[in-house]
N, C-alpha and C positions, 0 to 999 in steps of 0.2 A: 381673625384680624392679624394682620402682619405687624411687624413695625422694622422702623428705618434709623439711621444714626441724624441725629440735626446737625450738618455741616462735621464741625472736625471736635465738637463737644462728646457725653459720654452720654447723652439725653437720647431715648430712644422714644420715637411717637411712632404713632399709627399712621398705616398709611393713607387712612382715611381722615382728613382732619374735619369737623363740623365748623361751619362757617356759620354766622348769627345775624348777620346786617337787616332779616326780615323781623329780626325779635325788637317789638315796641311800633311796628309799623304795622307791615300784615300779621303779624303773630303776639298775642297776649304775650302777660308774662306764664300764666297759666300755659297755653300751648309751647312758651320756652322752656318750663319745667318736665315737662314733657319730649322734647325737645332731647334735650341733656338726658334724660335719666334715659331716655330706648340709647341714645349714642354711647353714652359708659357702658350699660348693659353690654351691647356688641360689641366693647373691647377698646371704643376710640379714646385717645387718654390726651388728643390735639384737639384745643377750643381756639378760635380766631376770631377777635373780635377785630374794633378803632373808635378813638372819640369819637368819632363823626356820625358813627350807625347811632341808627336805622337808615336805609339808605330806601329811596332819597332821601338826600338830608334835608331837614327842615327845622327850625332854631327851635319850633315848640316841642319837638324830638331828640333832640342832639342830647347825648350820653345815654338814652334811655333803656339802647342793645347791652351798656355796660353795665347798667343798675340791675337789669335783669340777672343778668350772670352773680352779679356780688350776691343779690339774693340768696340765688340757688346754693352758691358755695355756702354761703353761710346758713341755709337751710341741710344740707346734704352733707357738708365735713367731706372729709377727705380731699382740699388741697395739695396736699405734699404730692399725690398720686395722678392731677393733671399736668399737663405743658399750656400755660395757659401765654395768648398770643395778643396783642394788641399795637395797635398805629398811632403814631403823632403825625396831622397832617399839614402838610406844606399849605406854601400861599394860595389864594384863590378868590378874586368879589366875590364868589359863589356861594362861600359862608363865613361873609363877613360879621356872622354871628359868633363864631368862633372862636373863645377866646379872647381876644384883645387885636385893638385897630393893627397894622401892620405886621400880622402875624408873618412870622418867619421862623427858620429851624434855626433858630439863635438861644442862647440860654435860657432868656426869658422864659420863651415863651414853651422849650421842650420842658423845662422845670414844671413851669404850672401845668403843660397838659399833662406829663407823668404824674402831679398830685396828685389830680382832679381826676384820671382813671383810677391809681390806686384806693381813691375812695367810693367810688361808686361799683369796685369791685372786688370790696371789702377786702383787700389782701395789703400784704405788706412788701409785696416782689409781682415783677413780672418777669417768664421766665425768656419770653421774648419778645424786644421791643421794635416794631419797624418803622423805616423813615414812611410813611404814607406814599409819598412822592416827593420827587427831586426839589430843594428850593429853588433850583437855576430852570429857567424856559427847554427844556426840551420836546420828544417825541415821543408822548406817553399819550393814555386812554384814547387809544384809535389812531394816531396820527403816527403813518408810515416815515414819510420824508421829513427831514431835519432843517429847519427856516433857521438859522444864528438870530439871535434876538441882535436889535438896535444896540443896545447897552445893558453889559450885562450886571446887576447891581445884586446878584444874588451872594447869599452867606454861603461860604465859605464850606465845602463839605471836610476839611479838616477842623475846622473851627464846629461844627456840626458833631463829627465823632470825639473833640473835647470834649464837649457836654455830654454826651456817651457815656465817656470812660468814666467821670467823675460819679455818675448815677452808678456804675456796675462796680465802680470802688466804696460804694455809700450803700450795697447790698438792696438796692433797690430797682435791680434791671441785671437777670442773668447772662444774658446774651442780646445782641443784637443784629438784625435782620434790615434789608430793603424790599423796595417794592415800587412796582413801574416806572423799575429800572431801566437805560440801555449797558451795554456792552460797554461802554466807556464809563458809566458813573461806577458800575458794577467792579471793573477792573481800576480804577481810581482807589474807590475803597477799598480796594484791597492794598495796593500797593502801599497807600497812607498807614495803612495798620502796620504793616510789614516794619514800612521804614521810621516810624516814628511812634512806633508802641499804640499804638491805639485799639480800639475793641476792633477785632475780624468777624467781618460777617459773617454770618452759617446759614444763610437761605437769603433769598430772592422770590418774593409773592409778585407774580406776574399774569396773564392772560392767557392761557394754556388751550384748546380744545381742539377739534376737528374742523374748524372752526375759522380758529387761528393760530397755525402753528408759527407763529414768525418768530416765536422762544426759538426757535430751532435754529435761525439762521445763525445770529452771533452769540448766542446767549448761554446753547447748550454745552459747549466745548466747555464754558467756563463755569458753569453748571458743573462737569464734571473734575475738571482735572484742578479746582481750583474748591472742593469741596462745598460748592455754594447751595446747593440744592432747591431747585424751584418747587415753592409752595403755591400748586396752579390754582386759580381763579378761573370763575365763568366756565368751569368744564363742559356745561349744557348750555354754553350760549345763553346763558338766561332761559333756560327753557327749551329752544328752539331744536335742543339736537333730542328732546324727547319722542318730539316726533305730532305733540299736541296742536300746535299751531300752522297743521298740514293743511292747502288746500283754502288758505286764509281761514283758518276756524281762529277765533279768539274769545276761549271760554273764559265762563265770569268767573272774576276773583284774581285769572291768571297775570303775572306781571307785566308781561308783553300791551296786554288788555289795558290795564291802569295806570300804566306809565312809556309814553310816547318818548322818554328819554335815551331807552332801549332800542331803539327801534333800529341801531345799527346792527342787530342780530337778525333783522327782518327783513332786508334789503333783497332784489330781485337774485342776484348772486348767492346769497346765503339761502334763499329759499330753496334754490332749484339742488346747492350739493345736500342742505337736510334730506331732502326726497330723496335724493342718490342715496345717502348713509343708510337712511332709513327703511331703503329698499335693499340693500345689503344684508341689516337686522332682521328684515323678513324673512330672506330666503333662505335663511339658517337656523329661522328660528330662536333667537334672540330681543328681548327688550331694547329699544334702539337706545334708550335715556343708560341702560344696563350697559350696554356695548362701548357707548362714547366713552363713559365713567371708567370701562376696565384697559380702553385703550389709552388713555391717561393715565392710568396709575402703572401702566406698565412702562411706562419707560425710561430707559437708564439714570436721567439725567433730574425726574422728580421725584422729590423727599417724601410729599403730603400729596394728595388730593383732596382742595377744599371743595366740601358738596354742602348743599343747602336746601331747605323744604320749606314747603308754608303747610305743608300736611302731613300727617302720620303716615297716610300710604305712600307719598313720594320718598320720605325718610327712608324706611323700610324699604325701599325700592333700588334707594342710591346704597344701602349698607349692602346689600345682598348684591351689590357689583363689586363688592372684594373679591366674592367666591368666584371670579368669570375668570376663564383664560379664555384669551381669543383664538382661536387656530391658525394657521399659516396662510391662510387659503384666505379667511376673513382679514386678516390684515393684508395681504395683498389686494383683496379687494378694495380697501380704504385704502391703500396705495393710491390703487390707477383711480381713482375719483380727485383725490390730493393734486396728480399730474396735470388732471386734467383742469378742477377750479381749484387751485391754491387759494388759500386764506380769506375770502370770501367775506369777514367780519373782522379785520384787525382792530 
């Protein structure tokens, strides 16, 4: 296992980060200890959770990805030796379970969600805290084009990284992180830190894959030269770049299978470049789930690659795509497929 700098901190993770959002839903807590111990074993020392997990969220769920993890830590010792990762999430009817009525990234409400994770994940720090999503209406989970809202009555993202600074001056939040971001909230906070002392962000968790590379278009430049380093998401499409849901199979248990919420990774366009990818992985002899995962973690511009399993053997599957270099020859082949169906699943 490698590991990488977090933003312009002296924190160094893996570049495999383990992602949790199945733990409490399709995965026991038993399969979460599980879980954790093959991922330290292989060297990962990045966990990423959010209040929100188990995803999908559901209110008879909600915190339950977190209670798992405090377990563990508190069964297994060794804190000091993780980067442990977690989200406060923005507004949404969607879980208006959450917290309290008019949830927003306002003091209030990042106060109580920061308690309410540090207790269900028995620790007394986190080492990074991310905004979930934007409080203002933007172009986040899926949605290309930019609509201005009617009115906009969202909190303030300077008044947003106040409440920050105060928690990372209260030793209770080491760093701070965003997440389905664009290029302008992205470069916002940054400038706000700059000019008015505030926490500077050290990564950006966003939607990364073969998939969808739309990181690429505004996101990456600032990705680099601006030390922010994208923590990708959905590297497999949910699945779909494994190559399992070839030919419309949809085996049982699989997520695609049990949840129709997904199913923007399924669409006629995303199907037909999987079968291209995955006929790329063939003819080289490569794991196609193996391939997409090492073509993610290769690129300049990201810090982590979050992977995720509902199984031991996908686990072990997604860790043993550290060891992959792609050749010249393979990536130019996922080139000319890219040329040809760009982004397929934004």
């Amino acid at each position: 296992m490698r590991y990488r700098p977090l933003g312009h901190t002296d924190i160094q993770v893996s570049e495999l980060c383990l992602g949790t959002m199945t733990f409490g839903e399709q995965n026991s807590e038993a399969d979460a200890f599980a879980q954790l111990d093959r991922a330290v074993a292989a060297g990962i020392n990045f966990i990423d959770t959010a209040e929100m997990y188990p995803v999908p969220p559901r209110a008879e769920t909600q915190g339950r990805t977190e209670t798992h993890i405090g377990n563990w830590l508190a069964a297994r010792g060794g804190r000091d030796r993780l980067i442990l990762a977690t989200k406060v999430a923005g507004p949404g009817d969607w879980i208006d379970y959450l917290r309290m009525p008019g949830r927003r990234l306002d003091r209030r409400n990042i106060e109580a969600a920061l308690d309410a994770s540090l207790r269900r994940l028995r620790t007394d720090y986190i080492d990074l805290y991310q905004l979930h999503w934007p409080d203002r209406e933007t172009n986040y989970f899926g949605k290309l084009g930019y609509q201005p809202p009617a009115a906009d009555d969202s909190v303030p993202l300077a008044e947003t990284l106040g409440v920050l600074a105060d928690l990372v001056r209260a030793g209770k939040v080491r760093h701070v992180g965003l997440s389905n971001e664009t290029p302008w909230g992205t470069m916002h906070a940054l400038h706000l830190a700059e000019t008015r002392g505030l926490p500077r962000m050290v990564s950006i968790q966003n939607p990364y894959s073969l998939l969808n590379r739309t990181f690429e278009i505004g996101l990456a430049e600032v990705a680099l030269r601006e030390r922010c380093g994208l923590l990708a998401y959905s590297p497999l499409g949910f699945g779909m770049l494994s190559g399992k849901y070839r030919n419309g199979a949809r085996p049982e248990g699989a997520r695609l299978t049990l949840y129709s919420r997904f199913d923007r990774y399924s669409n006629p366009q995303a199907v037909a470049a999987t079968g291209r990818y995955a006929g790329i992985a063939e003819r080289h002899g490569l794991d196609p789930a193996q391939m997409a995962l090492a073509f993610v973690t290769s690129r300049p511009f990201v810090t982590s690659n979050i992977i995720g399993a509902t199984t031991m053997e996908q686990l072990d599957s997604n860790l043993a795509s550290a060891d992959l270099t792609l050749s010249d020859e393979v990536l130019a082949e996922i080139e000319a497929v890219h040329t040809e169906q760009p982004n397929p699943s934004p």
